[in-house]
Phi, psi and omega in degrees: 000132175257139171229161182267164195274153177304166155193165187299295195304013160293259159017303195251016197243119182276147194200120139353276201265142168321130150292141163347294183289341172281328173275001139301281197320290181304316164317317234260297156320281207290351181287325195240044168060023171063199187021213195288338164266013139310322189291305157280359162301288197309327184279306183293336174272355177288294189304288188007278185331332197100026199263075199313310169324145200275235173239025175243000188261112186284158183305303191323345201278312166274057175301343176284300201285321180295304163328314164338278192318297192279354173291312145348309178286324183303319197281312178296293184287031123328298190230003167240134192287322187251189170300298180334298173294344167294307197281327167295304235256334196265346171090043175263149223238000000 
């Protein structure tokens, strides 16, 4: 899957059209079967990345570090097709 790159201001910028990063998030549930276990893929693939936080902490608060992440998460799901492989490519074990 290709997304276009993050930058910090995604995180504080109201927008129409989906942000990058939000169409990751949703990819990322649907990468993990959706409901609640789409839900807990996306926080593992998240922590992966380098995204530290728990899940009540908004990006916005870390507009850097959240770029960080998602760019990361963008680069792994560039060539990998399942959740396993996102979680491979990011080096999570």
């Amino acid at each position: 899957m290709q997304f276009d790159e993050i930058h910090s201001k995604h995180f504080v910028t109201l927008s129409r059209k989906p942000l990058p990063h939000t169409l990751i998030e949703q990819a990322l549930v649907n990468m993990g079967g959706g409901g609640n276990d789409g839900m807990t893929f996306r926080k593992q693939a998240l922590a992966a990345a380098g995204w530290e936080y728990d899940g009540l902490v908004p990006f916005a608060k870390h507009p850097d570090k959240a770029a960080e992440a998602f760019n990361r998460l963008r680069q792994a799901m560039a060539s990998a097709e399942t959740a396993d492989a996102v979680l491979q490519a990011l080096g999570a074990s």
